[in-house]
C-alpha positions as CSV (number, residue, x, y, z in Angstrom):
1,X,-18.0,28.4,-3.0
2,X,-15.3,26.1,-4.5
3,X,-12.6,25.0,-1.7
4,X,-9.4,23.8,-3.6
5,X,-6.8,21.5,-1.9
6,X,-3.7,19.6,-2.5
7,X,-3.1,16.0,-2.2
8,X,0.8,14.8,-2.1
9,X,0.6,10.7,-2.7
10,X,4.1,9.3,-2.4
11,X,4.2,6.0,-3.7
12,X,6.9,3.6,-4.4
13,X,7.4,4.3,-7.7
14,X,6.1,7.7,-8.6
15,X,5.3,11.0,-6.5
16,X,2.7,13.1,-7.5
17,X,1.0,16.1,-6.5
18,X,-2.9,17.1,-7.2
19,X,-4.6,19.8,-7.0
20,X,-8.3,18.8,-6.1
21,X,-11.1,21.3,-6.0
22,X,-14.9,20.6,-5.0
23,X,-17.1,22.9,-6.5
24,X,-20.4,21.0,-7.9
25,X,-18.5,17.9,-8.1
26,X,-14.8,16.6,-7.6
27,X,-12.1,17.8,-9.9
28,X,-8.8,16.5,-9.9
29,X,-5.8,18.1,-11.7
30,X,-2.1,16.4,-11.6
31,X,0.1,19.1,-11.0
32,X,3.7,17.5,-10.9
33,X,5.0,14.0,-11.5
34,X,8.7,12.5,-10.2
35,X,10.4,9.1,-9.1
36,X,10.3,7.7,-6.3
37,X,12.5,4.6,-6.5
38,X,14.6,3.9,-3.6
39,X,18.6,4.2,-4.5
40,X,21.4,1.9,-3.7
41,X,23.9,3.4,-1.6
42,X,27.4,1.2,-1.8
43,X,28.6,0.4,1.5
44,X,31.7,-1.9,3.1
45,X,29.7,-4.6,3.4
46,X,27.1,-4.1,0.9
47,X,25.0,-2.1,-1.2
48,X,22.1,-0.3,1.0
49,X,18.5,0.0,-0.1
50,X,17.5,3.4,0.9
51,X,15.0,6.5,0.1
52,X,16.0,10.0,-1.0
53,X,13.9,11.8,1.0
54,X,15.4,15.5,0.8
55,X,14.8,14.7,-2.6
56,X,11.2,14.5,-2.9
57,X,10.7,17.3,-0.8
58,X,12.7,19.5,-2.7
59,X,10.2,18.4,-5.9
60,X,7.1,19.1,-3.0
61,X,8.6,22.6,-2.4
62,X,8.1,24.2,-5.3
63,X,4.7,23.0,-6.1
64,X,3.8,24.3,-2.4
65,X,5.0,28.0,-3.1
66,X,3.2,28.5,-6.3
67,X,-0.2,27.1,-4.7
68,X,-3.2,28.9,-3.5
69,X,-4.6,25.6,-1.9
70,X,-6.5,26.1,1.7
71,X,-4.4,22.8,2.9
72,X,-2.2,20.2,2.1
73,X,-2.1,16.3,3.0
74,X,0.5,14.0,2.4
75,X,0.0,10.0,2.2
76,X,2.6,7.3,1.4
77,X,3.1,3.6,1.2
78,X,3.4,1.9,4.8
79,X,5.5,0.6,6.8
80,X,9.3,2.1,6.4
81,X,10.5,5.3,8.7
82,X,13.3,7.6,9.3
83,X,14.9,8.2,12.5
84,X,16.0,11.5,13.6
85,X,18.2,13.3,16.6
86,X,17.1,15.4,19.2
87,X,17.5,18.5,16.7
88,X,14.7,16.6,14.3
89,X,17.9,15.8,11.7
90,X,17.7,13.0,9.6
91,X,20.0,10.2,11.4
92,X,20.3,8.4,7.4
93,X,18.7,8.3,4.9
94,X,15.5,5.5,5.6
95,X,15.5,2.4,4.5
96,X,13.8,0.7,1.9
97,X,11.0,-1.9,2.6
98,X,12.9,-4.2,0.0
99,X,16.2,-3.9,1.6
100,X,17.7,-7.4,2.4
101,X,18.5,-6.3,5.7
102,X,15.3,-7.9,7.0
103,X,15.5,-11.7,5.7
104,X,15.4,-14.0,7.9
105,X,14.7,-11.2,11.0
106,X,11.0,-11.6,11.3
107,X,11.7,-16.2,12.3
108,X,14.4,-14.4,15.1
109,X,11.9,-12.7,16.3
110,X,9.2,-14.9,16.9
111,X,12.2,-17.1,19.1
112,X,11.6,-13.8,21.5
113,X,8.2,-13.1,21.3
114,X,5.4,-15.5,19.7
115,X,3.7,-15.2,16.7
116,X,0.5,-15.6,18.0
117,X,1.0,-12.9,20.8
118,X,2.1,-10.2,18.2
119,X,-0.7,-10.6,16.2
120,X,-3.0,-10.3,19.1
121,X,-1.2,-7.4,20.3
122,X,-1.0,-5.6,16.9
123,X,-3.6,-7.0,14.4
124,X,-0.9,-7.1,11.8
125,X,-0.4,-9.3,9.5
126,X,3.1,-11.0,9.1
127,X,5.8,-9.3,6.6
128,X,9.2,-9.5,6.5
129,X,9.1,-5.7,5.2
130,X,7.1,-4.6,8.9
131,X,8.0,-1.4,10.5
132,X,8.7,-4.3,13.8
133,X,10.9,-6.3,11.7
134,X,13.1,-3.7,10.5
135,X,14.0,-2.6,14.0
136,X,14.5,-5.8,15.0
137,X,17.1,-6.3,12.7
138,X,19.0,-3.4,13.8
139,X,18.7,-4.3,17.3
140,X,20.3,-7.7,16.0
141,X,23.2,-5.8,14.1
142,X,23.8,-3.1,16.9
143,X,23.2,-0.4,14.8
144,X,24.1,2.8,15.8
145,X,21.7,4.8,14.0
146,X,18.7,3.2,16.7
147,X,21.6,4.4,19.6
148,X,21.6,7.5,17.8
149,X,18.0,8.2,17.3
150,X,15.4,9.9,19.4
151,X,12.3,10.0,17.6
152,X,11.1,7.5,14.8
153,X,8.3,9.4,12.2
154,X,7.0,6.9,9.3
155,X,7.7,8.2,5.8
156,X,4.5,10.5,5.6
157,X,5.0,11.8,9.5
158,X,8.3,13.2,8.4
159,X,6.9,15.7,5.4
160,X,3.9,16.4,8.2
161,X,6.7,17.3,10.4
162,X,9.2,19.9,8.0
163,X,5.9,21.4,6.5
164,X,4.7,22.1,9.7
165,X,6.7,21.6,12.6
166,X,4.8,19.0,14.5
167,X,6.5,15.8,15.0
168,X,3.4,13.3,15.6
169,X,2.5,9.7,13.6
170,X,-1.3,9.8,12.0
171,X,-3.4,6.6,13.2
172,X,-3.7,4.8,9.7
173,X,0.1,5.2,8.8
174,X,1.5,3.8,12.8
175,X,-1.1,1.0,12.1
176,X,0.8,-0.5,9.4
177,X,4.1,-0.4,11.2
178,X,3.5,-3.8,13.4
179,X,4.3,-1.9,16.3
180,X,1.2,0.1,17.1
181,X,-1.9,-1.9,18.9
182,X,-4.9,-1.4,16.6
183,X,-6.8,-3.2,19.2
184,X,-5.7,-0.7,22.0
185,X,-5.4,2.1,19.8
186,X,-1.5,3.1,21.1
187,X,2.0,2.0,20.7
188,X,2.6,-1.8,21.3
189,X,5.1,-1.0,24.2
190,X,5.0,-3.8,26.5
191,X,6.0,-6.1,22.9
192,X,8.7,-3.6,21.6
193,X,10.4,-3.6,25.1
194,X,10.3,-7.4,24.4
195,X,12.4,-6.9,21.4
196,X,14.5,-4.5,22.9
197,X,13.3,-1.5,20.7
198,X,13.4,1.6,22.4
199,X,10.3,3.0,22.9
200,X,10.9,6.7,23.8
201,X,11.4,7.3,20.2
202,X,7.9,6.5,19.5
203,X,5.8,10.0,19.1
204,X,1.9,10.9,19.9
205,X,-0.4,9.6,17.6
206,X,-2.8,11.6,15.8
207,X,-6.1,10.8,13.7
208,X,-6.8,11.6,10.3
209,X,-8.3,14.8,10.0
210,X,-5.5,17.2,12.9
211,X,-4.8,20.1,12.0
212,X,-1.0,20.1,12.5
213,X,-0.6,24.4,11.7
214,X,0.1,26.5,9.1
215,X,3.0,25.5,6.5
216,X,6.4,26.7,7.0
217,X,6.9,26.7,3.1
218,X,3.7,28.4,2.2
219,X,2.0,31.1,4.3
220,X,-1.3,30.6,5.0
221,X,-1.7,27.3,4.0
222,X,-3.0,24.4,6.3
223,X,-1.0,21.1,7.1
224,X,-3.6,18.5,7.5
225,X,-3.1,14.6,8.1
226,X,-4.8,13.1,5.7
227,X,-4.9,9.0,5.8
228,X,-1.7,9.3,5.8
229,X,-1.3,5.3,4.4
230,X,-1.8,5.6,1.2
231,X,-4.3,2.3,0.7
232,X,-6.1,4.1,4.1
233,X,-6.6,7.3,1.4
234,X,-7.6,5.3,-1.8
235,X,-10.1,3.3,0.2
236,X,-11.8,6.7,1.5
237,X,-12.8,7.0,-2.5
238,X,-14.1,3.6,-2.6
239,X,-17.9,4.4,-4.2
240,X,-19.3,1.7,-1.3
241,X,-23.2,2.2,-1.4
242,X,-23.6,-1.1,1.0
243,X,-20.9,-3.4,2.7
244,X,-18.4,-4.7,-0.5
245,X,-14.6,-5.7,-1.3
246,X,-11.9,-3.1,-2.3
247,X,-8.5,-3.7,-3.8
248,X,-6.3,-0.9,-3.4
249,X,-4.0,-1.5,-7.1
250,X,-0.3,-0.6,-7.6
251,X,2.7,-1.7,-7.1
252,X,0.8,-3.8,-4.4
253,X,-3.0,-5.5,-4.1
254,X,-4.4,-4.4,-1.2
255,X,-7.3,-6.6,-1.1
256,X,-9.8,-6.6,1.8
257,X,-13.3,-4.7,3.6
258,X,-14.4,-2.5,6.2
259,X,-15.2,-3.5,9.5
260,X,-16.3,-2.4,12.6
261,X,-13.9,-3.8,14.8
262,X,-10.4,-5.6,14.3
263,X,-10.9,-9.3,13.5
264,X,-8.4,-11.2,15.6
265,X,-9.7,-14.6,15.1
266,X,-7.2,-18.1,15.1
267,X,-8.1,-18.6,11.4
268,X,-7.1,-14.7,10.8
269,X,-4.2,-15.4,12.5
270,X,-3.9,-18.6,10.2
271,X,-4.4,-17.1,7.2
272,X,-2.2,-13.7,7.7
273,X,-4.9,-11.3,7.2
274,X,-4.3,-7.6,8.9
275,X,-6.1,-4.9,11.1
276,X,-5.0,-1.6,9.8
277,X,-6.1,1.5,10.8
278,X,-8.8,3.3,8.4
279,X,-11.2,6.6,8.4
280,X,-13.6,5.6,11.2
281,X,-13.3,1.8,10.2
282,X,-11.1,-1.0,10.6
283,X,-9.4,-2.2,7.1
284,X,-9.3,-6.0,7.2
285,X,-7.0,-6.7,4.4
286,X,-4.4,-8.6,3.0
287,X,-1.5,-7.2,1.4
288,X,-0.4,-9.1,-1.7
289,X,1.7,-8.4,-4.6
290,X,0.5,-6.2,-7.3
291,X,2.0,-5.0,-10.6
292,X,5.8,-5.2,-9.3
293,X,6.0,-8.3,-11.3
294,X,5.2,-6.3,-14.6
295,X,7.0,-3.2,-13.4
296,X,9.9,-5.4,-12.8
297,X,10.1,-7.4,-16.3
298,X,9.7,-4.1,-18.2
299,X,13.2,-2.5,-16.6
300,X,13.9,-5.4,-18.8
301,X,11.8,-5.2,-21.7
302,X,11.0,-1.0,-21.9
303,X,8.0,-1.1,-23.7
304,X,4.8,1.0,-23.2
305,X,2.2,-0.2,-21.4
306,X,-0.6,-0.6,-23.8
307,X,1.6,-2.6,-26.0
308,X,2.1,-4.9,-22.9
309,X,-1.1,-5.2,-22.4
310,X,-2.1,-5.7,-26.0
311,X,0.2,-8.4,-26.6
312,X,-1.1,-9.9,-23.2
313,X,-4.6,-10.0,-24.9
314,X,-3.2,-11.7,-27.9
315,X,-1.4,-14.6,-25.9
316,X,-2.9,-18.3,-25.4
317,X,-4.2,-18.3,-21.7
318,X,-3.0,-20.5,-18.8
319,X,-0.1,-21.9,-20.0
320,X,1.8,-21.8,-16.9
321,X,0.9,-20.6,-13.5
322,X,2.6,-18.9,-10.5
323,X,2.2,-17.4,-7.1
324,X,2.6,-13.8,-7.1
325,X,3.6,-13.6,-3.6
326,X,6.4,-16.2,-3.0
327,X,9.6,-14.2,-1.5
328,X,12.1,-15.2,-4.5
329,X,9.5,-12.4,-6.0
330,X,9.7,-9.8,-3.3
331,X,13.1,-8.5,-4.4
332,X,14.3,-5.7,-7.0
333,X,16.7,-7.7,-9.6
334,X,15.9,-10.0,-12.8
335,X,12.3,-10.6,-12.8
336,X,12.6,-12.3,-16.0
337,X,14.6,-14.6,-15.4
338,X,13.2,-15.6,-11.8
339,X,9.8,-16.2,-13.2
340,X,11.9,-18.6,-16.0
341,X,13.4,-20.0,-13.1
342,X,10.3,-20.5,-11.5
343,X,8.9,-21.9,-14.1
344,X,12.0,-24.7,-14.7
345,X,11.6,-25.8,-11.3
346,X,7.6,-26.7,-11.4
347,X,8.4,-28.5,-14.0
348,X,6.3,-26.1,-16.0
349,X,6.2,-24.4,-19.9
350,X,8.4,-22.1,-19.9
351,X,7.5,-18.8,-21.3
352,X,9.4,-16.6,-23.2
353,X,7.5,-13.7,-25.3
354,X,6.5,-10.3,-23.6
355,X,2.9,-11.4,-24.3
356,X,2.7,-14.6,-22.5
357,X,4.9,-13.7,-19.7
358,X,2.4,-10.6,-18.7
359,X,-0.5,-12.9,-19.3
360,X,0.8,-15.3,-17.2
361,X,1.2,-12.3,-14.7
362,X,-2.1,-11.1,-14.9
363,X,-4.1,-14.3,-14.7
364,X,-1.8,-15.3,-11.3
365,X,-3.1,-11.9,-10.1
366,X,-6.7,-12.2,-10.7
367,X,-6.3,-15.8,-9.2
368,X,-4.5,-14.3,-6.2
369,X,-7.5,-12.2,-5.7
370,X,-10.2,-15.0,-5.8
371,X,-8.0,-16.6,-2.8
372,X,-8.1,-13.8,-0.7
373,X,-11.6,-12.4,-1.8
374,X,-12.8,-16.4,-1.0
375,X,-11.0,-16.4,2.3
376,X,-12.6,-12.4,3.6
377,X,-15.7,-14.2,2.9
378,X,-15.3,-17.3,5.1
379,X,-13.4,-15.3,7.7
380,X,-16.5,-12.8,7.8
381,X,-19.3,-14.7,7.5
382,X,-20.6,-12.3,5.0
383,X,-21.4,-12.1,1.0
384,X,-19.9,-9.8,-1.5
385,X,-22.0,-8.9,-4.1
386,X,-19.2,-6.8,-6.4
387,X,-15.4,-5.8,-6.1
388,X,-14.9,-2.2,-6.1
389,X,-11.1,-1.5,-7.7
390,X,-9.2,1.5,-7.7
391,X,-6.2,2.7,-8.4
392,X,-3.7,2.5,-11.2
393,X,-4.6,-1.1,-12.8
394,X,-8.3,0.4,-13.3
395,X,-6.6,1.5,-16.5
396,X,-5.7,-1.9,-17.3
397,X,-9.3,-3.4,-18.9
398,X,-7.8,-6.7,-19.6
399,X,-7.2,-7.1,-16.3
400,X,-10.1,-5.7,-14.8
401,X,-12.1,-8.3,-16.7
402,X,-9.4,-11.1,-15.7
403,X,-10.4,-10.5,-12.0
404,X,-14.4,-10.4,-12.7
405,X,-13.9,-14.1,-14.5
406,X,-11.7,-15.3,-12.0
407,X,-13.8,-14.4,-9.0
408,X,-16.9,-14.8,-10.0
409,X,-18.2,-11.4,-9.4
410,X,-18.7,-7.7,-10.7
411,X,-15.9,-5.5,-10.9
412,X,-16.4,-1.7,-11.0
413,X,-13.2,-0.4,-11.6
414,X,-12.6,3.5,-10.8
415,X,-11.7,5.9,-9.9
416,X,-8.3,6.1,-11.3
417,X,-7.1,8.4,-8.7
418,X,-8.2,7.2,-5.7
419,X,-5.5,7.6,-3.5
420,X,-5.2,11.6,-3.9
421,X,-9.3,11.6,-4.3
422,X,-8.8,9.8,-0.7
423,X,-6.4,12.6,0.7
424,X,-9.0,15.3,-0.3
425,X,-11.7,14.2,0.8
426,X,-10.1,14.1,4.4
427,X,-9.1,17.3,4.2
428,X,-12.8,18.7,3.1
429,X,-14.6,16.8,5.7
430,X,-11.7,18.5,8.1
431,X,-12.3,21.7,6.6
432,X,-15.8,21.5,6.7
433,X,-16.5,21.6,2.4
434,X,-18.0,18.0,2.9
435,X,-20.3,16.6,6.3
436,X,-18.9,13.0,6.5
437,X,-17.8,10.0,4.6
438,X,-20.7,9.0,3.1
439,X,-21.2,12.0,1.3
440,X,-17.6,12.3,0.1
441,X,-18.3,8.7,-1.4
442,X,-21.4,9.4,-2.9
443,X,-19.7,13.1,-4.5
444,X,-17.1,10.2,-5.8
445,X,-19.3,8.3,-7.5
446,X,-21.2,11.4,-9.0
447,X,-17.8,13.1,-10.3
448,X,-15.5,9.9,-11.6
449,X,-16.3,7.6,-14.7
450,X,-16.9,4.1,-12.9
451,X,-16.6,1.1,-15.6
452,X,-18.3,-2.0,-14.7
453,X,-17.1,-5.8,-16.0
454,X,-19.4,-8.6,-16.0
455,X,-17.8,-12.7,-15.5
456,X,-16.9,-14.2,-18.7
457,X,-16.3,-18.1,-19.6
458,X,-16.7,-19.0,-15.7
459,X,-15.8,-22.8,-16.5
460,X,-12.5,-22.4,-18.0
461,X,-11.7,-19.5,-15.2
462,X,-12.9,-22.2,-12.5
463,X,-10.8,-24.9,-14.2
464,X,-7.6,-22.6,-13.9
465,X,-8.1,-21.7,-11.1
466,X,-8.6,-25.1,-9.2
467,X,-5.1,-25.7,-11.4
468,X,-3.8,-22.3,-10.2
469,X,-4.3,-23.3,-6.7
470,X,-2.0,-26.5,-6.6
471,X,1.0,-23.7,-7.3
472,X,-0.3,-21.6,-4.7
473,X,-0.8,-24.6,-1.5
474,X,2.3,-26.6,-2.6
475,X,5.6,-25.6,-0.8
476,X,8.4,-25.4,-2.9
């Protein structure tokens, strides 16, 4: 009997809605597509960084109505909420994770509380864009929305809550917020009373796979938390058949593994890895910067992908060298010409055609992995024998083969759709269509075209990267 369900995945750039239905095997059908870029709001001080969330759920709506799906899941990125009265109103619109409101917050806070002690309280790895930092920062600024507010929900808890009523946080998405103890599996009081962060606005948390009810907008229809964390989702639909490295691809790399227990070591610590919350596993990770860099310089350059990509594949290689994840990058703004910039100042060539600008971008990514795959290796003790990627650069070849040369290892690259493939499956094993996780994976790997890249020219990839490196240690 063929069980149909649909997966909302909210990500930062694009929403989009699925219709998945297991019958022999997975199919997966897109059934709407919108923005999802935050909006700046002009204020007295300031233009405000913020998400229209009434929006999106106005686009959810109507898919929901027209559906005949047996449930519904909802996943977005991490870390960023919404605060809301005692009537469950919207206090603001939330915040986006980029807003500047955070810079500079996360150094304040460590002058309260140490670094050391929030990591072993949390597992979380240091950001300026964390859930912790961004209440901090209104604690420092007095602001009267946190005065106002009497329950927090992050981003995916809120749709949870108008579709069905319930007004709880799912385990994977409260991981990622730096406020939640993935050690002790509940909120991280004793540290948020340290920063003078209320804590009675923090709800219940719930583990993928609740039943929340039936949907207010459709009758009939179940609300089910998914992984509500959108890399927690796509790394359900990881085709694992033995112990291996994911990255999670988008707008971020989510590079990392499963294990069995959070790894809270000094050199963890050290080397600002995170404990987040996954489906029965930990997710040791590290979050690093994906294709924002290419999504940023093509506001600028408006040209199709393929062309980019294509013009990459033309261009010398490593002419120039950067590190993805330096904060002059985290930004929205001219991505152009802070890379030139960049460039100017390590006395590097600069670059100037589309071509060698998103080469440059892609071989700094692929090098960026190495680095972290290298370092999940020594902090583990264990060998890797391929890199499973998912996620939207699976469609990027060049790229896919960029990271098997620069690591050193085999790439299997699919599926696409990972993140919604993900959100099913939860919602199957909840509804009883599929036993447990190991047979969703193995249904994955039996529904979805996998492609698999072998290492090419390993010298001249070593040689970069040994180069690539001296950009990445060096403070600037």
């Amino acid at each position: 009997m063929a069980v149909k369900v649909l997966s909302i995945d909210l990500g930062a750039t694009n929403g989009k809605i699925y219709e998945v239905e297991l019958k022999d095997r997975l199919t997966v059908k897109e059934i709407k597509r919108f923005r999802t870029e935050g909006t700046f709001l002009p204020g007295k001080d300031r233009e405000h960084f913020v998400w229209n969330l009434p929006g999106f759920y106005e686009e959810i709506k109507g898919v929901l109505e027209a559906s005949d799906a047996q449930s519904v899941g909802v996943d977005t990125w991490g870390v960023d909420f919404a605060l809301l009265d005692e009537n469950g109103r919207l206090v603001s619109l939330p915040y986006h994770y980029r807003d500047v409101r955070t810079k500079g917050v996360m150094k304040k806070a460590f002058e309260v509380v140490p670094k050391d002690e929030i990591f072993q309280r949390t597992g979380i790895q240091f950001m300026e864009i964390n859930t912790l930092y961004q209440l901090y920062s209104m604690v420092l600024s007095n602001d009267p929305f946190l005065k106002t507010a009497k329950h927090l929900l992050m981003i995916p808890d809120v749709f949870n809550f108008w579709l069905s009523g319930e007004m709880v946080s799912e385990y994977t998405i409260a991981s990622t917020s730096q406020c939640y103890s993935v050690p002790d599996r509940e909120w991280a009081y004793d540290l948020l009373e340290k920063l003078s962060i209320p804590t009675e606005i923090f709800p219940k948390v719930v583990p993928p796979g609740t039943v929340l009810g039936k949907c207010r907008v459709k009758k009939g229809m179940n609300v089910i938390t998914t992984a509500c964390h959108d890399t927690a989702s796509a790394v359900v639909a990881v085709p694992f058949e033995g112990e291996g490295i994911y990255i999670s691809s988008g707008t971020w790399f989510l590079v990392g593994t499963e294990l069995e227990r959070p790894l809270l070591s000094k050199e963890a610590l050290e080397r600002n890895f995170t404990n987040e919350g996954g489906y029965g596993k930990i997710r040791f990770l590290k979050n690093a910067t994906g294709m924002w860099l290419l999504e940023e310089c093509n506001r600028i350059w408006k040209k199709d992908y393929s062309e980019i990509i294509e013009s990459a594949r033309n261009a010398p290689g490593f002419q120039a060298f950067l590190d993805p994840d330096r904060e002059e990058f985290l930004h929205p703004g001219n991505m152009l010409e802070r890379i030139r910039n960049y460039l100017e100042r390590t006395g590097q060539k600069i670059l100037e055609r589309i071509g060698e600008i998103s080469r440059l971008i892609f071989e700094s990514l692929a090098f960026n992995c190495r680095w972290i795959v290298e370092q999940i290796k020594e902090l583990t003790g264990k060998r890797y024998g391929k890199i499973h990627v998912v996620g939207g650069a699976v469609r990027n070849d060049l790229l896919m083969s960029f990271i098997a040369s620069a690591t050193g290892k085999t790439v299997v690259a699919g599926p696409v759709d990972a993140t919604p493939i993900g959100n099913a499956l939860v919602q199957l094993i909840t509804l009883g269509a599929i036993a447990n996780i190991n047979e969703a994976r193995k249904i994955v790997k039996e529904s979805f075209e996998l492609k698999t890249f072998e290492p090419e020219n390993m010298e001249e990839w070593n040689e970069g990267y040994e180069e690539w490196k001296k950009y990445k240690e060096v403070e600037i």
